[in-house]
VMD Tcl script that draws the C-alpha trace (Angstrom):
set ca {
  {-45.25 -41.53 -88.04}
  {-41.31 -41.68 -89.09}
  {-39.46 -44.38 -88.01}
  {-36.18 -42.93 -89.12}
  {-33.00 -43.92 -90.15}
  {-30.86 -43.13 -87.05}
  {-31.06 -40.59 -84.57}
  {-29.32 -37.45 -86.22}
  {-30.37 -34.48 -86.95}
  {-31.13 -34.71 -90.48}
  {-32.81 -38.33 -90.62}
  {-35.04 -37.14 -87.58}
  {-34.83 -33.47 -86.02}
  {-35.09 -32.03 -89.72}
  {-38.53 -34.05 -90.22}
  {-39.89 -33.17 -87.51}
  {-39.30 -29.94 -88.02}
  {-40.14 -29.60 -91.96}
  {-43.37 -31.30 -90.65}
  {-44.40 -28.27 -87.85}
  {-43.69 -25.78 -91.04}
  {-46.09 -27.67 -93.18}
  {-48.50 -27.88 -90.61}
  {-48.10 -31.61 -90.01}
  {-46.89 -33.30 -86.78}
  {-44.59 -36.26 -87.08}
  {-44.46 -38.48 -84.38}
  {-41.39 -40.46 -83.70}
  {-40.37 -43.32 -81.72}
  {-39.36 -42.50 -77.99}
  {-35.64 -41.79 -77.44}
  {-35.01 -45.00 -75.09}
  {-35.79 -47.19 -78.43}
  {-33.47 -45.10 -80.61}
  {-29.95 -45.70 -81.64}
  {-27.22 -43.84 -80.19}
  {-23.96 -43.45 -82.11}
  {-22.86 -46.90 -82.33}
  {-25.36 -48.48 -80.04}
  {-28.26 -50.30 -82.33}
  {-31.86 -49.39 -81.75}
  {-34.51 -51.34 -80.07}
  {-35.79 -53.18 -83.11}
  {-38.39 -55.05 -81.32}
  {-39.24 -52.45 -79.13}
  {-39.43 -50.23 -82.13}
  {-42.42 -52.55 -83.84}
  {-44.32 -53.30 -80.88}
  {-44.38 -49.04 -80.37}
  {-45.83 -48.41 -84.02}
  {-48.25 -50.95 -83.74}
  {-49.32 -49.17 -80.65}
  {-49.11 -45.71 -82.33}
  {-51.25 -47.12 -84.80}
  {-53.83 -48.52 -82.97}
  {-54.57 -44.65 -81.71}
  {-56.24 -44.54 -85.17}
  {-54.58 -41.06 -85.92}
  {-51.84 -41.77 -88.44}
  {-52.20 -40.33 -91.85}
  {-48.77 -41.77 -93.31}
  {-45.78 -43.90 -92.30}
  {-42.12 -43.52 -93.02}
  {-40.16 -46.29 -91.97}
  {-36.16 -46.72 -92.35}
  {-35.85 -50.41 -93.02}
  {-32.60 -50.29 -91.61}
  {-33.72 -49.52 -88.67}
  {-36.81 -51.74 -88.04}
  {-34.00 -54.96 -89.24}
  {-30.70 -53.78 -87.58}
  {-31.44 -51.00 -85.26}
  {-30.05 -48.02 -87.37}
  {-27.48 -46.92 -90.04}
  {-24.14 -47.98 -88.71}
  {-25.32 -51.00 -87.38}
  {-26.48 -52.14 -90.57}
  {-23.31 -51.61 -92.61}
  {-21.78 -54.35 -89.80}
  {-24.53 -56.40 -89.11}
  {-25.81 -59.84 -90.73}
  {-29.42 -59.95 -90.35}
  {-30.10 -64.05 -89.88}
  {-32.91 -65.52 -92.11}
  {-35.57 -65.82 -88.86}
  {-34.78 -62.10 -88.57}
  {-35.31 -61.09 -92.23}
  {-38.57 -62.94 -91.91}
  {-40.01 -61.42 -88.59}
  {-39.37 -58.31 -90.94}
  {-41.55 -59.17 -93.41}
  {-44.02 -60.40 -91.30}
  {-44.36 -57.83 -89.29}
  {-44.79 -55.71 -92.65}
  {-47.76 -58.06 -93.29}
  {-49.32 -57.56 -90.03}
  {-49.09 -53.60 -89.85}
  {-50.63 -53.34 -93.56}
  {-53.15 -55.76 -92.53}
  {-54.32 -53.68 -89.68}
  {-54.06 -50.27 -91.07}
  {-55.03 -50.97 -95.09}
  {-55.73 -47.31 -95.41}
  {-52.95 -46.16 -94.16}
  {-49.60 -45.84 -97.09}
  {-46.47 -47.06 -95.59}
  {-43.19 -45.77 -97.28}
  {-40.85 -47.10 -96.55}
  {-36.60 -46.74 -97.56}
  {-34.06 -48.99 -97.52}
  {-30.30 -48.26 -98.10}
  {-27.89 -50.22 -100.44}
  {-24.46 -50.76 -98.88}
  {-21.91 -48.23 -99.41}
  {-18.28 -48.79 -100.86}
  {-15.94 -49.08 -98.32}
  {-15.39 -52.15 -96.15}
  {-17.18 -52.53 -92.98}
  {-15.18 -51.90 -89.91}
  {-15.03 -55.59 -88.59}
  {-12.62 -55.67 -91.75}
  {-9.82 -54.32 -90.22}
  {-6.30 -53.27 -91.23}
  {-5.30 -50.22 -93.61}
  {-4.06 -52.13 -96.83}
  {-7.02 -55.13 -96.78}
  {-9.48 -52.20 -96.87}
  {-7.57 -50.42 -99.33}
  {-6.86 -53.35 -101.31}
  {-10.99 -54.09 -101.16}
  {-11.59 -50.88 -102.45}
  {-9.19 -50.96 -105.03}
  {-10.25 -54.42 -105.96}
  {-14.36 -53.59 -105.58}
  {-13.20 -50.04 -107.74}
  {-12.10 -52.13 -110.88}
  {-14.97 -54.82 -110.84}
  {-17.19 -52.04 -111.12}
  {-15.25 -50.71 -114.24}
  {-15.45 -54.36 -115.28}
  {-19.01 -54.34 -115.04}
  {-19.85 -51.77 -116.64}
  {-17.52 -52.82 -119.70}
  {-14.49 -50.57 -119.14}
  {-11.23 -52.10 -120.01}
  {-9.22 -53.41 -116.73}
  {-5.65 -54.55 -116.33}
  {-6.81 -57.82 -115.37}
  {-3.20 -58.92 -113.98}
  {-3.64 -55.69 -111.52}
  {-6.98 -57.51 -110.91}
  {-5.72 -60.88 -110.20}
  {-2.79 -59.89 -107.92}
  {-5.41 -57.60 -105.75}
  {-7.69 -60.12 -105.14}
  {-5.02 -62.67 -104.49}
  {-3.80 -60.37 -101.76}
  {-7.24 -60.03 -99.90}
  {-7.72 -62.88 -97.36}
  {-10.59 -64.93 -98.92}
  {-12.69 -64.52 -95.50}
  {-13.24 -60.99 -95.39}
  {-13.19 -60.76 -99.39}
  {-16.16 -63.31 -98.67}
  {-17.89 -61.10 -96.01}
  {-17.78 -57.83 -98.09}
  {-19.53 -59.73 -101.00}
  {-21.79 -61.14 -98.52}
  {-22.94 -57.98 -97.30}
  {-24.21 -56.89 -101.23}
  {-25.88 -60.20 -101.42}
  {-27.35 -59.93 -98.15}
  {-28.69 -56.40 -98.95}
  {-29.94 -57.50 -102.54}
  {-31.81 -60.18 -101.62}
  {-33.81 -58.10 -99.27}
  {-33.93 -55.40 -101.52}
  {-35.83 -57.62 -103.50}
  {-38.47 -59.07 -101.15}
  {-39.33 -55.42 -100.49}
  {-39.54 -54.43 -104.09}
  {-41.68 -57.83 -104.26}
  {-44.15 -56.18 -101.14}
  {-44.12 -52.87 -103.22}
  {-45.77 -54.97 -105.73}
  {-48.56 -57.00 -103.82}
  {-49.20 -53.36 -102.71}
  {-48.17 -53.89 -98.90}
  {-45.44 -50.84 -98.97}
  {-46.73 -47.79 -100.86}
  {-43.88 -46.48 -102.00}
  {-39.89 -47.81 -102.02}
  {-37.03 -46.12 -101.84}
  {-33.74 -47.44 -102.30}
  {-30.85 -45.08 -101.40}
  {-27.19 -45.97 -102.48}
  {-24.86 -44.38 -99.89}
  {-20.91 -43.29 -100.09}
  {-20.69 -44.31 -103.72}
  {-18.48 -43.81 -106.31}
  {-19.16 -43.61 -110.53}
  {-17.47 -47.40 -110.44}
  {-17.66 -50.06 -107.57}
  {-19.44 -53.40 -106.75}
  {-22.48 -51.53 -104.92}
  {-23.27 -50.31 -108.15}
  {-23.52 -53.82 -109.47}
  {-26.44 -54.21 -106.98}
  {-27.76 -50.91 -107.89}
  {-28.35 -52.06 -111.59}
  {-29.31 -55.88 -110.50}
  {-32.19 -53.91 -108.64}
  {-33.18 -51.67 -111.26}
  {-33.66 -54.43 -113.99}
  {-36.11 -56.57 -110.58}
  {-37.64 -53.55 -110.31}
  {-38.17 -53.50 -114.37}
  {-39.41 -57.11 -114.55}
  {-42.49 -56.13 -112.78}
  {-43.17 -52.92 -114.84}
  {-43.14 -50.68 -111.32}
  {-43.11 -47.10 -111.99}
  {-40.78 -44.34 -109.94}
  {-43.95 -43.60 -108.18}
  {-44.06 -47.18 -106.55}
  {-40.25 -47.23 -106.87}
  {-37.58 -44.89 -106.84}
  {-33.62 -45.34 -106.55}
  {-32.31 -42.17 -105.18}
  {-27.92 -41.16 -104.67}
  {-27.87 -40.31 -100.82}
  {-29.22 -41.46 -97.45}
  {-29.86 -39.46 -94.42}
  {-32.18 -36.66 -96.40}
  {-34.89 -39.51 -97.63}
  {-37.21 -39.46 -95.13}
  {-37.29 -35.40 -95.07}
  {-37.87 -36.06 -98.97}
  {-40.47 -38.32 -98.51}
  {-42.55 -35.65 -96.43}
  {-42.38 -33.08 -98.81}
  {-43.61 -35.63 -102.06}
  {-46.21 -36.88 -99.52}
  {-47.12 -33.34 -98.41}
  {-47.29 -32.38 -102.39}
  {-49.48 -34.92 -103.27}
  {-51.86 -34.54 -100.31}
  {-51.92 -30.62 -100.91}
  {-51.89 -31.35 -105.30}
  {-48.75 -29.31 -105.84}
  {-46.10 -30.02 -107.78}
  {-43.15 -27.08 -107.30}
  {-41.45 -25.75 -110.33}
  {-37.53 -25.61 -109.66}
  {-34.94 -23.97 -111.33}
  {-31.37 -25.96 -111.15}
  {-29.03 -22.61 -110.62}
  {-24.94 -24.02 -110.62}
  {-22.17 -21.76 -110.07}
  {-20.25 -22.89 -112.62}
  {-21.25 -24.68 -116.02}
  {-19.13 -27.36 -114.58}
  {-20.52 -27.83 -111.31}
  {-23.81 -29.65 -112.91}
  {-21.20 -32.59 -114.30}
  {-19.09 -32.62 -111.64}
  {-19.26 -35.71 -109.50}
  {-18.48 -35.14 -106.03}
  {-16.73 -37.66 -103.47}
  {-19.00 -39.89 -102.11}
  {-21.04 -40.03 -105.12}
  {-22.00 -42.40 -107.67}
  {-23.39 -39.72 -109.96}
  {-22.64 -35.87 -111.13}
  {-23.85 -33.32 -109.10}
  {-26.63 -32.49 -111.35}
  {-28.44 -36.29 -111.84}
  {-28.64 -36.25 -108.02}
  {-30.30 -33.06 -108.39}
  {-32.42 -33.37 -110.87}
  {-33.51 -36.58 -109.11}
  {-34.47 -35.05 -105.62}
  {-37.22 -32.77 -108.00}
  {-38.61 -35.66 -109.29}
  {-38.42 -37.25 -105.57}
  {-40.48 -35.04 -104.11}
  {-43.09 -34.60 -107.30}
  {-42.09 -31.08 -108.19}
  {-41.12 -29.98 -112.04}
  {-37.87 -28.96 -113.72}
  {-37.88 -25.10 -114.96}
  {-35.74 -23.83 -117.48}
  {-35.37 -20.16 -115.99}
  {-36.23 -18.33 -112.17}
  {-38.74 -16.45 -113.79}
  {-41.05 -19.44 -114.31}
  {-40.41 -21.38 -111.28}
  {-41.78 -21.13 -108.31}
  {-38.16 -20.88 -106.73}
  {-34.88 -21.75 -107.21}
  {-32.44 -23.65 -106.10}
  {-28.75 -22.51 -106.00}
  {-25.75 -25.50 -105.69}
  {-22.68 -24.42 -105.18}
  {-19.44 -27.77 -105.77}
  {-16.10 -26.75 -106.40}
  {-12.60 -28.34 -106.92}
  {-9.86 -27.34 -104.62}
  {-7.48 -28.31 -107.52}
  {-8.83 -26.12 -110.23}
  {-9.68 -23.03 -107.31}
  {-12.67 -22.84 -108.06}
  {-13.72 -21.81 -104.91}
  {-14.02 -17.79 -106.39}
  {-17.61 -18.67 -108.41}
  {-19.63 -18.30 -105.40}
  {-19.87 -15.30 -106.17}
  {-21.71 -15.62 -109.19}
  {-24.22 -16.97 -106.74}
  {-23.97 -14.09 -104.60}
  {-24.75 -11.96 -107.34}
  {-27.70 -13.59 -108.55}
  {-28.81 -12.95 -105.29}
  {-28.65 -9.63 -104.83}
}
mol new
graphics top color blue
foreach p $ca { graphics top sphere $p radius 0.5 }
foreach p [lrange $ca 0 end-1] q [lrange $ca 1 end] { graphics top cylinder $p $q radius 0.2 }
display resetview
């Protein structure tokens, strides 16, 4: 069963399909409980459905988008403040569907909030000045000199309410964060994964990201119980293919093939990380194996990032080549 994320392609089509080639059927919610663009998913309508799903006693595995089953999909949930007696029907309901199914692994993903301001903040130079402001805390945090006058005069600028509601929002996110990584623990969820989404190498969401990392430390979890992953909407298609690996016992040996030397350490927009950390991460996602050359892994994988400045754009053909 996937309860995805929202009701694109790649959170929900993809899986399904990735499923039918691996010879597994994944069955999702009904399209009248989904999301649609903007409009929120049927949260309660969404729980009472999987506990009916699972009561057909034919469910091997469940996938479940948190931010789905607490705000009704993706978009909603970078807008949305869940209130506490929602949070806790959450975790309740967590309680009750690993009660009645103990054999049955729940993993489930959650996804840390991204960068830029939600859209309830409104106005062109408050959301730039947020960014610019959550941009150099970040550096702060991570102990990179700041001009702290710059600093000052940004955050004096931002109108204390909606500084308060973007901070909110990371607080908001960590604390539940938390409680899952807590269930991960007691052994209700499975498996956790936390994706950060429209990052950047410096920012307040990566404050979170590192908050989490040292909870998830203080209980001595592994990456198998608990992994923090760059990216969003390809998780739950992830998630198949490490559950499909372990079920089957295979773990994949992949080559990392760049076109460029550079293109491993180059850090694309959007992202917290380089190119190649995201990578390498997405093997060790899914349970497969790093391989130093083609010849001794059981395929490769080619990644292509360029920079428009530098015209880079030519080295694709290196890829071509290695093709033919």
């Amino acid at each position: 069963i996937l309860v995805p994320l929202d009701g694109r392609p790649p959170c929900r089509q993809f899986v399904i399909d990735a499923g039918r080639i691996g010879g597994t059927e994944v069955v999702t919610p009904p399209h009248e409980l989904q999301d649609y663009y903007s409009q929120p998913g049927d949260t309660k309508g969404m729980r009472r459905w999987l506990l009916e799903e699972m009561a057909k006693g034919q469910t091997e595995a469940i996938f479940l988008s948190v931010d789905q089953l607490l705000y009704g999909g993706l978009l909603t949930a970078r807008e949305k403040q869940a209130t506490p007696a929602e949070v806790e029907e959450l975790f309740a309901f967590f309680h009750e569907l690993h009660a009645a199914n103990p054999a049955v692994p729940i993993y489930a993903f959650s996804i840390l909030p991204r960068l830029t301001p939600q859209d309830t903040i409104d106005g062109y130079d408050e959301r730039r000045d947020i960014m610019a402001y959550s941009r150099l805390v970040g550096r702060q945090a991570a102990g990179l000199p700041v001009d702290e006058e710059k600093l000052a005069a940004l955050k004096a600028k931002i109108p204390p309410a909606s500084l308060a509601r973007y901070l909110a929002h990371f607080e908001e996110n960590a604390a539940l964060n938390e409680r899952l990584i807590d269930l991960t623990h007691d052994g209700t969820i499975t498996r956790l994964v936390l994706g950060q989404d429209d990052g950047e190498e410096y920012g307040i969401p990566n404050i979170e990201k590192y908050a989490l990392q040292d909870y998830i430390g203080s209980y001595g979890l592994t990456k198998r119980q608990v992994f923090l992953t760059h990216g969003a909407d390809e998780i739950a298609l992830t998630l198949l293919a490490a559950w499909q690996n372990e079920k089957s016992g295979i773990q994949p040996r992949i080559c990392l093939r760049y076109n460029t030397p550079e293109a491993r350490d180059r850090v694309m927009p959007y992202m917290a990380v380089s190119t190649g950390v995201c990578a390498e991460e997405k093997v060790q996602l899914l349970g497969g194996r790093l391989a130093e050359t083609p010849e001794e892994a059981d395929f490769t994988l080619l990644i292509s990032t360029n920079d428009a400045d530098k015209d880079t754009m030519s080295s694709r053909q290196e890829t071509v080549q290695f093709l033919t």
